[in-house]
C-alpha positions as CSV (number, residue, x, y, z in Angstrom):
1,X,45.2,164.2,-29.9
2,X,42.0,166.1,-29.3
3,X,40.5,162.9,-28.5
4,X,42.2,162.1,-25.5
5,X,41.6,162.9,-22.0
6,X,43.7,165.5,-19.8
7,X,44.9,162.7,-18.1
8,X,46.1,160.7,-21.5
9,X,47.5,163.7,-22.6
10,X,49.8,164.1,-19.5
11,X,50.8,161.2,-19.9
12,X,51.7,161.5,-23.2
13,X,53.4,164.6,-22.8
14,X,55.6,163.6,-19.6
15,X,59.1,163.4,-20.4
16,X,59.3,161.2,-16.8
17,X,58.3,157.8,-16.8
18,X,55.1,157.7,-14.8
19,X,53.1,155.3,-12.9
20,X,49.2,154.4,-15.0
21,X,47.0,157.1,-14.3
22,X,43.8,156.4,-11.9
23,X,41.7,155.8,-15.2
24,X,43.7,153.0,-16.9
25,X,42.6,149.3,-16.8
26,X,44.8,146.4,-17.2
27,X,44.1,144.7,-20.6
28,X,46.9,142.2,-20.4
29,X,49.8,141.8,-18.4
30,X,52.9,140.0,-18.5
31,X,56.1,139.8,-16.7
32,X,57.9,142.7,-19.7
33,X,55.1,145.0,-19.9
34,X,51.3,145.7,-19.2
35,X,48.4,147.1,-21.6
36,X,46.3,149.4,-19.9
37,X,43.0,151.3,-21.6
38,X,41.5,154.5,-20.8
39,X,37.7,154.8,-19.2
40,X,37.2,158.2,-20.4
41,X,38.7,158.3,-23.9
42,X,39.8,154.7,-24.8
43,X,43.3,155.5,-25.4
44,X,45.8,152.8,-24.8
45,X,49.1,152.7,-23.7
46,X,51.9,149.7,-23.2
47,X,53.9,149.7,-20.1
48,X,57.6,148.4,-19.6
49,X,59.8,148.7,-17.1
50,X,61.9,151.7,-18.6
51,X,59.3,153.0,-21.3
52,X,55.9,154.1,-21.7
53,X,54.5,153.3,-25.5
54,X,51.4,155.1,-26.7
55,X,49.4,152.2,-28.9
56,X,47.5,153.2,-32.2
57,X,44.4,151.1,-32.3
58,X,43.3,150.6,-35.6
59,X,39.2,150.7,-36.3
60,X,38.1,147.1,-37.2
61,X,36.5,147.2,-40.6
62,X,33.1,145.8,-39.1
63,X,33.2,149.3,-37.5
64,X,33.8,151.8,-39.8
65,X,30.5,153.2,-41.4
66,X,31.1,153.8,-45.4
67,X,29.8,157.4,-46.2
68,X,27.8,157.6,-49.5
69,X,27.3,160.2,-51.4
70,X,23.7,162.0,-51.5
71,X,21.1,162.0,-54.2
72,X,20.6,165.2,-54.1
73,X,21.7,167.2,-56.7
């Protein structure tokens, strides 16, 4: 979680359920819930009506960078 901002992590740790933080942008709504996405650290988070979910994003594979091994030796 050292990734995440103060904000995110307040979130995160809040056992109320809290209104989006001044840093989350609406990715996608819908009448059940709304996907919002941190400015400062990317973090995303689903919001419902009683529950707050923190969303794992997974790396697309175009993104990861393969690490080889050196030739040194």
């Amino acid at each position: 979680m050292d990734s995440k901002c103060n904000h995110c992590r307040q979130l995160i740790e809040s056992s109320i359920i809290s209104e989006p933080h001044q840093h989350l942008n609406v990715q996608r709504e819908s009448p059940s819930s709304s996907i919002y996405r941190c400015q400062l650290c990317n973090t995303m988070f689903e919001f419902t009506e009683h529950e707050i979910y923190l969303l794992d994003i997974v790396q697309p594979e175009s993104e990861i960078t393969e690490h080889k091994p050196s030739a040194c030796a």
